[in-house]
VEXTOR-14428 format. One record per residue (C-alpha): chain; x, y, z. Coordinates in Angstrom, 2 decimals, padded with zeros to 5 digits. Last residue first. Layout:
% VEXTOR-14428
<mol = A, u = X, v = Y, w = Z>;
...
% end
This chain:
% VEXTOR-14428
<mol = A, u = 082.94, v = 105.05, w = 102.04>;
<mol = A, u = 080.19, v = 103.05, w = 099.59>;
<mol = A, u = 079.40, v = 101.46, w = 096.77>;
<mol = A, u = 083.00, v = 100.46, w = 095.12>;
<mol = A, u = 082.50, v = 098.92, w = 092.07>;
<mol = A, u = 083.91, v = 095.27, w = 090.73>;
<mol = A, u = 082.66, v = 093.03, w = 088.08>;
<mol = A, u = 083.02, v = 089.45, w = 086.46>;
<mol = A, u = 085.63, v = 088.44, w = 089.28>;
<mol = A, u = 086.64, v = 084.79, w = 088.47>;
<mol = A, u = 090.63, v = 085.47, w = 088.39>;
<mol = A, u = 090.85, v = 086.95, w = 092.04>;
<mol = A, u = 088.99, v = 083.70, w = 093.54>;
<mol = A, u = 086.53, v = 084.33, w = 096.13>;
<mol = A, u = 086.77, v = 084.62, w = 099.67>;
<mol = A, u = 084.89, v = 084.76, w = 102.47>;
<mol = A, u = 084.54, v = 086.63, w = 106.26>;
<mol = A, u = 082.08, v = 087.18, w = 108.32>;
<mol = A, u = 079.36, v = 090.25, w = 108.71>;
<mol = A, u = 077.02, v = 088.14, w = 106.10>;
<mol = A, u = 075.69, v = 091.16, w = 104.31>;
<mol = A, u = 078.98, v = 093.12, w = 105.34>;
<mol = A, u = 081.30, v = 090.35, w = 103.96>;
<mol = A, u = 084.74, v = 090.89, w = 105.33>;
<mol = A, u = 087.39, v = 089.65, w = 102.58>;
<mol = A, u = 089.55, v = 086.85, w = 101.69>;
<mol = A, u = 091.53, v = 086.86, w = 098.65>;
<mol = A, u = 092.14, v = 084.03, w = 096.42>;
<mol = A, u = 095.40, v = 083.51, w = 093.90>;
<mol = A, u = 095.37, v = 080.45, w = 091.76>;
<mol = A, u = 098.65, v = 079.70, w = 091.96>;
<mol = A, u = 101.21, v = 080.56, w = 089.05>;
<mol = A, u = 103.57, v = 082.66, w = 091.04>;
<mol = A, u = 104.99, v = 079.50, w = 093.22>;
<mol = A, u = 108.09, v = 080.49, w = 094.27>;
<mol = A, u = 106.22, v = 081.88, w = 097.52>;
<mol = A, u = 104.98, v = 078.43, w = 098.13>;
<mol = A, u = 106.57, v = 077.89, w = 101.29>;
<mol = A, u = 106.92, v = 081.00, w = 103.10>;
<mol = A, u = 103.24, v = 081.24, w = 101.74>;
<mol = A, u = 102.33, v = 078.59, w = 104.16>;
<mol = A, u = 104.29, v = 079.34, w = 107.43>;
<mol = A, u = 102.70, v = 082.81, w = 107.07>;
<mol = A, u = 099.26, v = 081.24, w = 106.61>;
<mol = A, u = 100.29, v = 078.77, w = 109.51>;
<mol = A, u = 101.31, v = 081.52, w = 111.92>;
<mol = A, u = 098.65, v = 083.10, w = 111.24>;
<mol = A, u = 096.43, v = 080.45, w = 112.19>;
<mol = A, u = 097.88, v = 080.41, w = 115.31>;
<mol = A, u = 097.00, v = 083.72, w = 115.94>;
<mol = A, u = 093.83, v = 083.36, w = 115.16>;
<mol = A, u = 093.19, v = 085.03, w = 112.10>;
<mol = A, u = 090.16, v = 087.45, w = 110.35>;
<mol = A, u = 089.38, v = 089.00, w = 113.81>;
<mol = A, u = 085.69, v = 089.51, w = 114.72>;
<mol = A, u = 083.27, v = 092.31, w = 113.92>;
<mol = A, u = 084.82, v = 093.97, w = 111.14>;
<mol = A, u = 083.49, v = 096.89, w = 109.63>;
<mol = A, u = 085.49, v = 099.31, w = 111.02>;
<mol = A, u = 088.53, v = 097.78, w = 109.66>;
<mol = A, u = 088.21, v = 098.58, w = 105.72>;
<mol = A, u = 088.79, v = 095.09, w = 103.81>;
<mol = A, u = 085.68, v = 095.22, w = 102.49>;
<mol = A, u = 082.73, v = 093.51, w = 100.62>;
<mol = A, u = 079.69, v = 093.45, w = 098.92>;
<mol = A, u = 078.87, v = 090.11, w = 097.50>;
<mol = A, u = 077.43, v = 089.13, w = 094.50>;
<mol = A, u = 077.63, v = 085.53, w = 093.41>;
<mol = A, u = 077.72, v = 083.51, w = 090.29>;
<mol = A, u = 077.06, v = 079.83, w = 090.41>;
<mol = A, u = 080.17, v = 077.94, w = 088.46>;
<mol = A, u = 080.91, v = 075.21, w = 091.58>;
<mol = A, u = 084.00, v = 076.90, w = 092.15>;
<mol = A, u = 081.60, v = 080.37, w = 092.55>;
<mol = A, u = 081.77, v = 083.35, w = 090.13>;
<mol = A, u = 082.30, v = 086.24, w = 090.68>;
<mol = A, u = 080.52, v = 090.01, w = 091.10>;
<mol = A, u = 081.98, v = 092.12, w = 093.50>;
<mol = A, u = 080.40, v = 095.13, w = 095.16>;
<mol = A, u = 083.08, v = 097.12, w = 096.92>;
<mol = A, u = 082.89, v = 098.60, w = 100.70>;
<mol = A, u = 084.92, v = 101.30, w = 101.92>;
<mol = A, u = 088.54, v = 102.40, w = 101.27>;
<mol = A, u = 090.73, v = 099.67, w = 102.46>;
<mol = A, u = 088.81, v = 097.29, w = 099.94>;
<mol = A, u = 089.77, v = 100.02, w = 097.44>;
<mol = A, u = 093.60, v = 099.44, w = 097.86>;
<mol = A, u = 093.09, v = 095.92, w = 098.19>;
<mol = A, u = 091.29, v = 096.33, w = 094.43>;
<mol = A, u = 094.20, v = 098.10, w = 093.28>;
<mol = A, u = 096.52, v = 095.66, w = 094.81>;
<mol = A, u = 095.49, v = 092.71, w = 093.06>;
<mol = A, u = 095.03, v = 094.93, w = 089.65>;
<mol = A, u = 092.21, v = 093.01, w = 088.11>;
<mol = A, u = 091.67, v = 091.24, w = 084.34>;
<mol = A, u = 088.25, v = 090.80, w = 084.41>;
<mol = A, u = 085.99, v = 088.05, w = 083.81>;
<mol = A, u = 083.82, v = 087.60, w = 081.06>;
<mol = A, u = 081.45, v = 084.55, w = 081.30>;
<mol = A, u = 080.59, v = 082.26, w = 078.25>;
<mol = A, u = 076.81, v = 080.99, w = 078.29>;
% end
């Protein structure tokens, strides 16, 4: 089986991530699919994201490979079935909605 993955708009989809809760289908690194409803919208979260110490390191991080554009980008979201946060790779998403405000 061949899976179609989308072409997405990185800040479109933070844009609707801000707005309520999307449901994204992608597929995992070890080629499982998953679908996970997801936000970036602040009222759902129920611990911070970042230390921050570990922001410091993210920031220190992307400093460093900023001249890097063809890294696999990943974003991390809040997942409100698991109230914690994951990620998924932004060039394995196979579909995208938003489900709720």
């Amino acid at each position: 089986m061949t899976n179609t993955f989308l072409q997405i708009d990185e800040k479109d989809l933070i844009q609707n991530l801000k707005l309520g809760v999307l449901e994204v289908l992608f597929e995992k690194k070890n080629g499982d699919t998953r679908l996970m409803h997801c936000t970036l919208r602040s009222s759902y979260f129920k611990k911070p994201y970042l230390t921050e110490e570990e922001r410091q390191n993210h920031a220190n991080y992307y400093a460093q490979n900023e001249a890097e554009p063809h890294k696999i980008r990943t974003l991390t979201v809040w997942d409100v079935d698991e109230n914690d946060w994951r990620s998924f790779r932004l060039d394995k998403i196979m579909s995208c909605q938003l489900t709720a405000q």
